[in-house]
PyMOL Python script that loads the backbone (N, CA, C, O; Angstrom):
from pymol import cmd

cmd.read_pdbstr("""\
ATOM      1  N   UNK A   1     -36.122  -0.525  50.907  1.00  0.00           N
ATOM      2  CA  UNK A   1     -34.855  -1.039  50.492  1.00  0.00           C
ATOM      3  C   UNK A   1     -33.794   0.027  50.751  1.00  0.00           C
ATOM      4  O   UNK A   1     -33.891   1.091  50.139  1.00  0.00           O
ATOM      5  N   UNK A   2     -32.901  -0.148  51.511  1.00  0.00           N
ATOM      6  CA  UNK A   2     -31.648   0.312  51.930  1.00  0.00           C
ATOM      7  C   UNK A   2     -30.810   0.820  50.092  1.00  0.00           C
ATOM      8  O   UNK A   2     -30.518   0.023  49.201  1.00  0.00           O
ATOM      9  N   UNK A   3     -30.643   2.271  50.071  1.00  0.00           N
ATOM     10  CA  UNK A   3     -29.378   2.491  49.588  1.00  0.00           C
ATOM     11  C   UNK A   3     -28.065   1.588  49.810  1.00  0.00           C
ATOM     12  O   UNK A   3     -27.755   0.869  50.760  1.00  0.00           O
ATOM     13  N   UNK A   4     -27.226   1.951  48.287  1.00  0.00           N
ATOM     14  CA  UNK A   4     -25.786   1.184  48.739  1.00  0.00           C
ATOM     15  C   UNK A   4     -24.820   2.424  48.540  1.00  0.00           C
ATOM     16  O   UNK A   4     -24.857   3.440  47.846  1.00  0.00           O
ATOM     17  N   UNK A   5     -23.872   1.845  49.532  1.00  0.00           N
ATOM     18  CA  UNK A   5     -23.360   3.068  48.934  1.00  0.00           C
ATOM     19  C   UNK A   5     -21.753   2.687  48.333  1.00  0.00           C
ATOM     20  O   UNK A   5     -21.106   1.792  48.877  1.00  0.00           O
ATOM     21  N   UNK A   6     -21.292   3.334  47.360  1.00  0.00           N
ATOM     22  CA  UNK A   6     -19.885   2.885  46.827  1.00  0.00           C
ATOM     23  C   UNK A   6     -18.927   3.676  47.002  1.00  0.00           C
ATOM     24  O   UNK A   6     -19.004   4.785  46.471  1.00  0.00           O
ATOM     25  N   UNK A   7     -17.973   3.392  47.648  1.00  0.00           N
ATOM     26  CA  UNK A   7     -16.650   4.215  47.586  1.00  0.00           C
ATOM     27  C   UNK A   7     -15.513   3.834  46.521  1.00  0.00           C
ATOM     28  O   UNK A   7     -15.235   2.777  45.954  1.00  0.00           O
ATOM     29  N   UNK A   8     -15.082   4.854  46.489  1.00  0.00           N
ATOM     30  CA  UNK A   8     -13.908   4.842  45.611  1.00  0.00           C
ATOM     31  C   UNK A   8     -12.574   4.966  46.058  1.00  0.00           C
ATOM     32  O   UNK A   8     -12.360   6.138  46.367  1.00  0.00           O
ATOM     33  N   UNK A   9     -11.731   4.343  46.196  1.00  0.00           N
ATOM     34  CA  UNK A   9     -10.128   5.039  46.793  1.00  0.00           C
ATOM     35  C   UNK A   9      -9.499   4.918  45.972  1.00  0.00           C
ATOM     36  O   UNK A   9      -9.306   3.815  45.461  1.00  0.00           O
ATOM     37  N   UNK A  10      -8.811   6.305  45.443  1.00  0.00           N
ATOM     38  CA  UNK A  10      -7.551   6.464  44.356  1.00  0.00           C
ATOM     39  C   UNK A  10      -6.176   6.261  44.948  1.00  0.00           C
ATOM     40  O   UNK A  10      -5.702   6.919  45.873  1.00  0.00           O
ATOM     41  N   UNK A  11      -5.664   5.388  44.377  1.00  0.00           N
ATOM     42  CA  UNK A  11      -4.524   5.105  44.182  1.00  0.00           C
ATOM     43  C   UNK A  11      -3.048   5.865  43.487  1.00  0.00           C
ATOM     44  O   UNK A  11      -2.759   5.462  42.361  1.00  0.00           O
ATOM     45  N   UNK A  12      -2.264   6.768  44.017  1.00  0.00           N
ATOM     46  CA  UNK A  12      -0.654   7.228  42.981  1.00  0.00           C
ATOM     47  C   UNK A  12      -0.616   6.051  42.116  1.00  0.00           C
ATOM     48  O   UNK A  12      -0.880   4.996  42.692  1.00  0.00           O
ATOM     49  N   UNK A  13      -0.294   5.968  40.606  1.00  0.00           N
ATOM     50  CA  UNK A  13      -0.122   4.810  39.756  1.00  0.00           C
ATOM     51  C   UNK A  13       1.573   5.335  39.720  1.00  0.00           C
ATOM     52  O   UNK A  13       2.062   6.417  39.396  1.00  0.00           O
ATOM     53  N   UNK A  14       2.079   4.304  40.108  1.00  0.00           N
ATOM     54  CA  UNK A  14       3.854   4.140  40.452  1.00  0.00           C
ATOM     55  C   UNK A  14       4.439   3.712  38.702  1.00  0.00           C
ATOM     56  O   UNK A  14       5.621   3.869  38.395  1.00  0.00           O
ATOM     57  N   UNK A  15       3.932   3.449  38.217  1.00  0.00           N
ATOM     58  CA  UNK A  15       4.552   3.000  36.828  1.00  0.00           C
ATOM     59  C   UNK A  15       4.921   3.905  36.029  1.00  0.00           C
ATOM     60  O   UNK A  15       4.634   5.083  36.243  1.00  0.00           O
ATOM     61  N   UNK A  16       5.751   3.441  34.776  1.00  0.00           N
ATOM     62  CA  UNK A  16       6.031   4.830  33.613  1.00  0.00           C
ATOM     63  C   UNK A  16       4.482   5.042  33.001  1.00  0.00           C
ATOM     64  O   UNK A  16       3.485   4.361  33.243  1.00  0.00           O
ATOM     65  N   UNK A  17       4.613   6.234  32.111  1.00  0.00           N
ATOM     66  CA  UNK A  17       3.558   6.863  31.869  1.00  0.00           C
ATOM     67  C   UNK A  17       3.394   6.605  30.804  1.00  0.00           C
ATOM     68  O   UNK A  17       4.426   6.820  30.168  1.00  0.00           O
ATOM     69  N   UNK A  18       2.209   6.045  29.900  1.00  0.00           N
ATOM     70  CA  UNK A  18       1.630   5.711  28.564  1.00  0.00           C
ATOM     71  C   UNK A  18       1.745   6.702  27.697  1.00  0.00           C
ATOM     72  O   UNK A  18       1.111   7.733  27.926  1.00  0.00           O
ATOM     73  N   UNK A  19       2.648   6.600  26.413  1.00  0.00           N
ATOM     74  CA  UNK A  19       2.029   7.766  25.418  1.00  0.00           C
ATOM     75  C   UNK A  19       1.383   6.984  24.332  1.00  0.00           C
ATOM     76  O   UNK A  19       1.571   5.887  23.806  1.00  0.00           O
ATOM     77  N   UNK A  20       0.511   8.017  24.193  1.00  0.00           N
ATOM     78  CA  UNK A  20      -0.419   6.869  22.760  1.00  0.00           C
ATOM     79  C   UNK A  20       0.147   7.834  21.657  1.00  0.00           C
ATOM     80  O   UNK A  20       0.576   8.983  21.554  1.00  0.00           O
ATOM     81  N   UNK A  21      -0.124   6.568  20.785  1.00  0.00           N
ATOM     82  CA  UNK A  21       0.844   7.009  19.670  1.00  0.00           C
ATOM     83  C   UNK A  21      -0.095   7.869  18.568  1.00  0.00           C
ATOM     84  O   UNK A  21      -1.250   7.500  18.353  1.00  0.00           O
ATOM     85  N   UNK A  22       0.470   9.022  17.897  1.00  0.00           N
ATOM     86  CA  UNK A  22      -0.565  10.075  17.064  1.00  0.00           C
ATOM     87  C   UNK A  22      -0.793   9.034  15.947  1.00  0.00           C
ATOM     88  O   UNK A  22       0.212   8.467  15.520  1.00  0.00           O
ATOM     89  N   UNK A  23      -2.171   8.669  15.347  1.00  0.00           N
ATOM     90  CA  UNK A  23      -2.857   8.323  14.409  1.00  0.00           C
ATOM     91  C   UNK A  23      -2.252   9.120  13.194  1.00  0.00           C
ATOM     92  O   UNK A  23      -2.187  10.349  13.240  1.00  0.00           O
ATOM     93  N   UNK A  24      -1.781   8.357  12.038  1.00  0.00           N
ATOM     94  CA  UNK A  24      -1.449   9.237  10.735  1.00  0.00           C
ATOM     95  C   UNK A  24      -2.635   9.522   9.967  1.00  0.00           C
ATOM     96  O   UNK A  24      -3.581   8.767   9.739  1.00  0.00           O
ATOM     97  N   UNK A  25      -2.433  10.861   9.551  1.00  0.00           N
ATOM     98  CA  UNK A  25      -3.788  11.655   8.488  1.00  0.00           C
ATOM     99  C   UNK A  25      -4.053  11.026   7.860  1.00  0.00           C
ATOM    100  O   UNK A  25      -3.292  10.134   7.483  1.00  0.00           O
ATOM    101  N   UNK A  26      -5.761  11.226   7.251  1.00  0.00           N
ATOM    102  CA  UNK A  26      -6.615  10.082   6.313  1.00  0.00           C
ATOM    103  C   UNK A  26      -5.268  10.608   4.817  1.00  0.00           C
ATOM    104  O   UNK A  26      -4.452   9.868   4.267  1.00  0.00           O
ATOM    105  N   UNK A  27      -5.480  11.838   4.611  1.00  0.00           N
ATOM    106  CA  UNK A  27      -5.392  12.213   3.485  1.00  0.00           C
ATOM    107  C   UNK A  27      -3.753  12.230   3.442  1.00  0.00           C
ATOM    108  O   UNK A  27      -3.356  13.065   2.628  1.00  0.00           O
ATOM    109  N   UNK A  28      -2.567  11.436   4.193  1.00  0.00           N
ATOM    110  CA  UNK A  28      -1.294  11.193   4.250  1.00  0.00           C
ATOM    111  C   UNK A  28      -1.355  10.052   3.745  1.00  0.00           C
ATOM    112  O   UNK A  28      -0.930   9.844   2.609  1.00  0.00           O
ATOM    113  N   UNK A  29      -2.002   8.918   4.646  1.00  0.00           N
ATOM    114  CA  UNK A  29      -2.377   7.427   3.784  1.00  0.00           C
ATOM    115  C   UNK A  29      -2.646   7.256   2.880  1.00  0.00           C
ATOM    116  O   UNK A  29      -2.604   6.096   2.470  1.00  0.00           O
ATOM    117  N   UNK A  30      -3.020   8.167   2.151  1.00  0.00           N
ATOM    118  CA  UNK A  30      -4.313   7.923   0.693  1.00  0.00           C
ATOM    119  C   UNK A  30      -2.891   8.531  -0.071  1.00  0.00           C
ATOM    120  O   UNK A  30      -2.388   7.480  -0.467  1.00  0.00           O
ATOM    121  N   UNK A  31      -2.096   9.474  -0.437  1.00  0.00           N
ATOM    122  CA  UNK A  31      -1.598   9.909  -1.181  1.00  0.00           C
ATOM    123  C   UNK A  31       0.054   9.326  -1.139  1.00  0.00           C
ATOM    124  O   UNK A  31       0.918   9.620  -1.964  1.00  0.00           O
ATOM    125  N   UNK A  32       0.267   8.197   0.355  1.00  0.00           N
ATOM    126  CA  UNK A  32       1.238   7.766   0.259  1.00  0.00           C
ATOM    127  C   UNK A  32       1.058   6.538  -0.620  1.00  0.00           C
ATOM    128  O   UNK A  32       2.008   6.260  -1.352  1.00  0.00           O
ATOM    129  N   UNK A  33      -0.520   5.402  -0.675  1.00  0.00           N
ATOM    130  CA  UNK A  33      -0.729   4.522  -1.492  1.00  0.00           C
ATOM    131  C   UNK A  33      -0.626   4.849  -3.168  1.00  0.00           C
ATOM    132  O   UNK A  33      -0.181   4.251  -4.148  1.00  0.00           O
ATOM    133  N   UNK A  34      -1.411   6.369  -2.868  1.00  0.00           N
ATOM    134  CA  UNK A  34      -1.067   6.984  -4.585  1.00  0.00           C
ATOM    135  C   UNK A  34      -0.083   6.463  -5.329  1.00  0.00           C
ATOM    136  O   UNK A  34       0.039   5.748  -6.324  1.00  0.00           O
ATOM    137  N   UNK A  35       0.950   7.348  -4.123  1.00  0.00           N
ATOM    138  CA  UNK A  35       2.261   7.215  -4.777  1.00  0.00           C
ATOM    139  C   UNK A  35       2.985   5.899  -4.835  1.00  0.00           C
ATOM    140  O   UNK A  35       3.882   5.899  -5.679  1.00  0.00           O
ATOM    141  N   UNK A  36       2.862   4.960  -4.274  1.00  0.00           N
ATOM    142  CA  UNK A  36       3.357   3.328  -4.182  1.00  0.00           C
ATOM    143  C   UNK A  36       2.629   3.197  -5.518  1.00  0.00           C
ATOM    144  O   UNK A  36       3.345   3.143  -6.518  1.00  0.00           O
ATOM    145  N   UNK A  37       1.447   3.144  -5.658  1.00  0.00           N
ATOM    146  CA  UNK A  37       0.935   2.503  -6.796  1.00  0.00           C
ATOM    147  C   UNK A  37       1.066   3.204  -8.162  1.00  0.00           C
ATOM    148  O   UNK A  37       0.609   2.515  -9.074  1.00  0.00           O
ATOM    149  N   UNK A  38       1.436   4.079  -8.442  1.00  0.00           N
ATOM    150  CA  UNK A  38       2.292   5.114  -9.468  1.00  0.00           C
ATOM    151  C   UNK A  38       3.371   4.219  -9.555  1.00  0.00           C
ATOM    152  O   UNK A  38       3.628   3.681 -10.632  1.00  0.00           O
ATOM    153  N   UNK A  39       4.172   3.951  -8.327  1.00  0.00           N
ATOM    154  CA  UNK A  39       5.733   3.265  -8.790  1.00  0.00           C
ATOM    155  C   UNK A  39       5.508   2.063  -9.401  1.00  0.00           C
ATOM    156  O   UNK A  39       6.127   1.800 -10.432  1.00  0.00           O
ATOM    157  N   UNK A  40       4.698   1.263  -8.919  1.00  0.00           N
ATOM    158  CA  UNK A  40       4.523  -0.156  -9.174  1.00  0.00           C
ATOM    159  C   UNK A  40       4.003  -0.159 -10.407  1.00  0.00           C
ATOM    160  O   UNK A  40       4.326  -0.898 -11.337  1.00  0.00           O
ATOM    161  N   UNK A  41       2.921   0.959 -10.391  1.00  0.00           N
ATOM    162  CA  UNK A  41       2.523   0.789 -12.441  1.00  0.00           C
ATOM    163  C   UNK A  41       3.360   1.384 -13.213  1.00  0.00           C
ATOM    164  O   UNK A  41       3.345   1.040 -14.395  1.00  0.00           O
ATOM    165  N   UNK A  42       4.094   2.187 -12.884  1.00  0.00           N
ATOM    166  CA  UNK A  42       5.419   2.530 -13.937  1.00  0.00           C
ATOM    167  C   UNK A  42       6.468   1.233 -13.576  1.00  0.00           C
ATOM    168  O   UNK A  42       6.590   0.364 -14.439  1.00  0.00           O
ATOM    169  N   UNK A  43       6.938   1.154 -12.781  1.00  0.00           N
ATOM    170  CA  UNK A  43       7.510  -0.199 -12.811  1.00  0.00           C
ATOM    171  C   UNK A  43       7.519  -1.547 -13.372  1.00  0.00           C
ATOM    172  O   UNK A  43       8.559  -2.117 -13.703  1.00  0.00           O
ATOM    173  N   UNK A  44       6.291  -2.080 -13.482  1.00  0.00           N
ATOM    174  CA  UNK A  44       5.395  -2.980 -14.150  1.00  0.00           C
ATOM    175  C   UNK A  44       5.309  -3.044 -15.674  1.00  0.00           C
ATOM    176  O   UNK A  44       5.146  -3.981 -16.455  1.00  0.00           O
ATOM    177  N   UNK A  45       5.493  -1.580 -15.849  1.00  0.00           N
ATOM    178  CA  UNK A  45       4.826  -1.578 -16.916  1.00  0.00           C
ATOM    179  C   UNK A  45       6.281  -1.614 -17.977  1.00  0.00           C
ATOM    180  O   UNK A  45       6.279  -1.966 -19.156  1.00  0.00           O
ATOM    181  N   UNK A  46       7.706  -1.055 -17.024  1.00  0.00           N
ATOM    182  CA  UNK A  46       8.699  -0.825 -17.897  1.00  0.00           C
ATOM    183  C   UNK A  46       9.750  -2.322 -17.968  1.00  0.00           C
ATOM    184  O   UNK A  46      10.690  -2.515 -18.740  1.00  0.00           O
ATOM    185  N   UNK A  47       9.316  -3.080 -17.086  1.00  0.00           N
ATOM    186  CA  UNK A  47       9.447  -4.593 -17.087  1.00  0.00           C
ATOM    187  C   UNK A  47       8.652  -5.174 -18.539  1.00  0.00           C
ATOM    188  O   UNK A  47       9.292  -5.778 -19.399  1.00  0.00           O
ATOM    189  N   UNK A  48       7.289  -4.918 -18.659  1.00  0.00           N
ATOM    190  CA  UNK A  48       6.959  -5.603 -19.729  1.00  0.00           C
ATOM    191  C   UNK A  48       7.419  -4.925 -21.264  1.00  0.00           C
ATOM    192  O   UNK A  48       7.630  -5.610 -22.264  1.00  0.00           O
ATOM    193  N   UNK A  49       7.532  -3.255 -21.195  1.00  0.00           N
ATOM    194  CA  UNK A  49       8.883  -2.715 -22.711  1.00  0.00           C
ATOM    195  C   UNK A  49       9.991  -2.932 -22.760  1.00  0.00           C
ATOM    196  O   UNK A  49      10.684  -2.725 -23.756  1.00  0.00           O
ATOM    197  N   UNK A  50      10.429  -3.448 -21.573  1.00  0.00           N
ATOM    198  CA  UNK A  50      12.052  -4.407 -22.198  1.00  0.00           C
ATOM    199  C   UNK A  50      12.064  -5.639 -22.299  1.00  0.00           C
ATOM    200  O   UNK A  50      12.990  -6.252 -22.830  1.00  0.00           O
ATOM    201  N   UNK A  51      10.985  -6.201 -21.780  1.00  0.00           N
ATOM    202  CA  UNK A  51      10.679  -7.794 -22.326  1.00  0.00           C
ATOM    203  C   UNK A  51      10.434  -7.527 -23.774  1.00  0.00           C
ATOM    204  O   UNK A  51      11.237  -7.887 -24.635  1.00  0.00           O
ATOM    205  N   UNK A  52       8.975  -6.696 -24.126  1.00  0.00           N
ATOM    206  CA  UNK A  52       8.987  -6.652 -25.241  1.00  0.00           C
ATOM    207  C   UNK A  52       9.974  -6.983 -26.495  1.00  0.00           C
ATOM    208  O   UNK A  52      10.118  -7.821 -27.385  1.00  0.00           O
ATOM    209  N   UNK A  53      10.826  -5.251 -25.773  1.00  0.00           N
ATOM    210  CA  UNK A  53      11.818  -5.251 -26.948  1.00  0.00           C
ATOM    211  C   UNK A  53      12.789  -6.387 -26.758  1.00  0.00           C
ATOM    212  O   UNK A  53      13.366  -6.567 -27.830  1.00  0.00           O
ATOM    213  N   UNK A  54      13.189  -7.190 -25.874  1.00  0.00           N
ATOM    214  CA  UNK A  54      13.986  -7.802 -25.799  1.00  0.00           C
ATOM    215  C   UNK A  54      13.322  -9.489 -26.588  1.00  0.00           C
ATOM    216  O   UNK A  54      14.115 -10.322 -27.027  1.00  0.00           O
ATOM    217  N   UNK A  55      11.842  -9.692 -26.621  1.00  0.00           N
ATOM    218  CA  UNK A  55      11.542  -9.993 -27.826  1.00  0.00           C
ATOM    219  C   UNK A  55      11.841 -10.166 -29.258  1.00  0.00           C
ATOM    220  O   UNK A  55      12.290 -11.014 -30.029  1.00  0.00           O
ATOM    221  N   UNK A  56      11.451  -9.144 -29.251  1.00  0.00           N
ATOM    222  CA  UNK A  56      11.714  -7.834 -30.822  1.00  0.00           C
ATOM    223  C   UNK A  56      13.161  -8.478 -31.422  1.00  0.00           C
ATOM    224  O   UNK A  56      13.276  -9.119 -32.466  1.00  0.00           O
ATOM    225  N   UNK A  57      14.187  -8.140 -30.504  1.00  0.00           N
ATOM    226  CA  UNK A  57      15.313  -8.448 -30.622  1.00  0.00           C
ATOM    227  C   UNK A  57      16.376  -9.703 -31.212  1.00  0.00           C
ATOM    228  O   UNK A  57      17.334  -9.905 -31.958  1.00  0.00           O
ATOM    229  N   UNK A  58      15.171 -10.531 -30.022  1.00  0.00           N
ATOM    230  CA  UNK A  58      15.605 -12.158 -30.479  1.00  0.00           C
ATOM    231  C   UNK A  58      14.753 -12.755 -31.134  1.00  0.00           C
ATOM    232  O   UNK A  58      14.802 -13.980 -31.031  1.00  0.00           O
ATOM    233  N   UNK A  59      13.691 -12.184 -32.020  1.00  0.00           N
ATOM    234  CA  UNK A  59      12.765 -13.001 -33.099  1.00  0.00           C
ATOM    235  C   UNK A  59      12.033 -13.833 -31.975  1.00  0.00           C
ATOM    236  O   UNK A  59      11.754 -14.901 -32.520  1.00  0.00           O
ATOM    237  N   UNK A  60      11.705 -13.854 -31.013  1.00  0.00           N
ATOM    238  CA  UNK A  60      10.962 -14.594 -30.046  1.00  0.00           C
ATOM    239  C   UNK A  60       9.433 -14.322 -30.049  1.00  0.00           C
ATOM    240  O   UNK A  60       8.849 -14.039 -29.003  1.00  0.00           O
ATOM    241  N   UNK A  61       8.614 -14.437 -31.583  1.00  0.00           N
ATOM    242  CA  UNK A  61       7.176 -14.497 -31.317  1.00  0.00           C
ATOM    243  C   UNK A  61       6.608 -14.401 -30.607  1.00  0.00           C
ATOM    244  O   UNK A  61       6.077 -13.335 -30.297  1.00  0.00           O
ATOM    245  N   UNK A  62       6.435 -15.667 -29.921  1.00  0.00           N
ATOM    246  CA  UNK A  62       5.423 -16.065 -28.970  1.00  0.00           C
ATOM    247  C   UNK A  62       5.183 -15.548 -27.526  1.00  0.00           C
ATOM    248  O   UNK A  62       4.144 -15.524 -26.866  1.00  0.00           O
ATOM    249  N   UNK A  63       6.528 -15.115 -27.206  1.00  0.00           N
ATOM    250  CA  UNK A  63       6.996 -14.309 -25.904  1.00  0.00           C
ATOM    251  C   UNK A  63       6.361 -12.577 -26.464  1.00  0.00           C
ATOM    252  O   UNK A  63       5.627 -11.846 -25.801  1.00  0.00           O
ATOM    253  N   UNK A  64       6.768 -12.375 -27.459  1.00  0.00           N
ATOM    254  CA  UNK A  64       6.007 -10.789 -28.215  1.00  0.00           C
ATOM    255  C   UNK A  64       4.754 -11.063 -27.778  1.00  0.00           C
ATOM    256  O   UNK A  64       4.411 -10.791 -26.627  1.00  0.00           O
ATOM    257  N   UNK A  65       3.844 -11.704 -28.777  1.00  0.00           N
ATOM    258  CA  UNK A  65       2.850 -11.448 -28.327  1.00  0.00           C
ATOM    259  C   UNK A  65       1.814 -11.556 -27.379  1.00  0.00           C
ATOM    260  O   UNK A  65       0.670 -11.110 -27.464  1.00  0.00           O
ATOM    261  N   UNK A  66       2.556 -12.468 -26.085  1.00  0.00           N
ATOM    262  CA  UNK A  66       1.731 -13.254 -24.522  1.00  0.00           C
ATOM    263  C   UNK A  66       2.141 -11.570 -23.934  1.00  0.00           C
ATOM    264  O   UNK A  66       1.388 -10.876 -23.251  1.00  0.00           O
ATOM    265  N   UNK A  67       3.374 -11.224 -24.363  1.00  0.00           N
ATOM    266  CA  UNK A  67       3.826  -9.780 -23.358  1.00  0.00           C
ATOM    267  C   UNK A  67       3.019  -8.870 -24.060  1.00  0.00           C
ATOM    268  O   UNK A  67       2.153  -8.602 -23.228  1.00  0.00           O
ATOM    269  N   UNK A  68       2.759  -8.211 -25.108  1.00  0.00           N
ATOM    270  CA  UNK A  68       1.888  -7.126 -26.037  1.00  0.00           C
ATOM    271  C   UNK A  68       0.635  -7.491 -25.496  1.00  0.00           C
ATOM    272  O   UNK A  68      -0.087  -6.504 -25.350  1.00  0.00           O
ATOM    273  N   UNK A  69       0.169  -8.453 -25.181  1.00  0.00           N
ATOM    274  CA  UNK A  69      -2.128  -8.775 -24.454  1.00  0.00           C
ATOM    275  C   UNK A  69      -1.212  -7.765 -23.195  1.00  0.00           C
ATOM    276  O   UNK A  69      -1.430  -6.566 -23.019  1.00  0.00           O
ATOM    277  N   UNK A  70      -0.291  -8.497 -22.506  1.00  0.00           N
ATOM    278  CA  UNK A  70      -0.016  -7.912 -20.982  1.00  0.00           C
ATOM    279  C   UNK A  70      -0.059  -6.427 -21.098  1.00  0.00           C
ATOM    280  O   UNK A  70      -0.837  -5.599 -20.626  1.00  0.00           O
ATOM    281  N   UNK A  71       0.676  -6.353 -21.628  1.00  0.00           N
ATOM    282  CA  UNK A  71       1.083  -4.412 -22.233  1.00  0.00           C
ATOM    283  C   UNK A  71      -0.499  -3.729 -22.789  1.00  0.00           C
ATOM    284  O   UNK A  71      -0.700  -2.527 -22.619  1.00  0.00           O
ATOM    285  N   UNK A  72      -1.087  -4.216 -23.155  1.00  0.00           N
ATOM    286  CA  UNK A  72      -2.619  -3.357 -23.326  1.00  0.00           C
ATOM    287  C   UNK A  72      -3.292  -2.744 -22.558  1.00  0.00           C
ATOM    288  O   UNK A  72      -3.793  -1.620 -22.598  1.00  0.00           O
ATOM    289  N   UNK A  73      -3.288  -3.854 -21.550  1.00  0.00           N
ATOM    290  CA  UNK A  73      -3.943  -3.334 -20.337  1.00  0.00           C
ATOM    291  C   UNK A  73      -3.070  -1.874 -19.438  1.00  0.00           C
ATOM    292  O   UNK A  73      -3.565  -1.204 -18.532  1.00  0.00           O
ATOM    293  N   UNK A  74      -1.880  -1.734 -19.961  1.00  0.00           N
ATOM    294  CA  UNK A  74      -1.467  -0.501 -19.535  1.00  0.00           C
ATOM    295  C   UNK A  74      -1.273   0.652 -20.330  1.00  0.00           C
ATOM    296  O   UNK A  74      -0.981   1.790 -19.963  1.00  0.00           O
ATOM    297  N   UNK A  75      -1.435   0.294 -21.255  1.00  0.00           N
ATOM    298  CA  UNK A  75      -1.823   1.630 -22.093  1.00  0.00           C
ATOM    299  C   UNK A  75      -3.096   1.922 -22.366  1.00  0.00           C
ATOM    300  O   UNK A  75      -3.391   2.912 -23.035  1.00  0.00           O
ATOM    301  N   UNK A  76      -4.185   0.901 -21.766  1.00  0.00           N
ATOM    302  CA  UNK A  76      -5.492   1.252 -22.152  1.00  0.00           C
ATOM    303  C   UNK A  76      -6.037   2.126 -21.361  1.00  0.00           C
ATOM    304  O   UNK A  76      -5.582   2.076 -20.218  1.00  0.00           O
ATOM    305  N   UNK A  77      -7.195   3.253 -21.617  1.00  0.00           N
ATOM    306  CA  UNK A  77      -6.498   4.412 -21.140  1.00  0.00           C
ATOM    307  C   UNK A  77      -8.558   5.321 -21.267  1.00  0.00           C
ATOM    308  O   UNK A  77      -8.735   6.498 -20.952  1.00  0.00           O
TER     309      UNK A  77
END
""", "prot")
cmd.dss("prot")
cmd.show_as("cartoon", "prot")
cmd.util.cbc("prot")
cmd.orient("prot")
């Protein structure tokens, strides 16, 4: 059985030139979610102490205590 044989001919590539884009650090991602999710649970959490008090305020029971179950879960600890 006869060898084959393969050639190759390179081509100049005439087009603009690809940059690939740098991958962001594991440990940049992880501490930028940190910090999002720090805001959102302080955030969250200062939405449900002025509901509260704004409760408190207007004798609104029932709104107190559906928001105070909510509020546990962020001070539970």
């Amino acid at each position: 059985m006869k060898k084959q044989k393969v050639v190759y001919q390179l081509y100049r590539y005439a087009g603009n030139a690809i940059v690939a884009k740098k991958d962001v650090p594991f440990e940049l991602k992880l501490s930028a979610q940190l910090v999002l999710d720090e805001i959102c649970f302080n955030w969250n959490k200062w939405k449900l102490e002025s509901g509260i008090n704004h409760a408190i305020d207007t004798g609104d029971k029932e709104k107190f205590e559906q928001l105070s179950e909510e509020y546990r879960r962020y001070i539970w600890e």
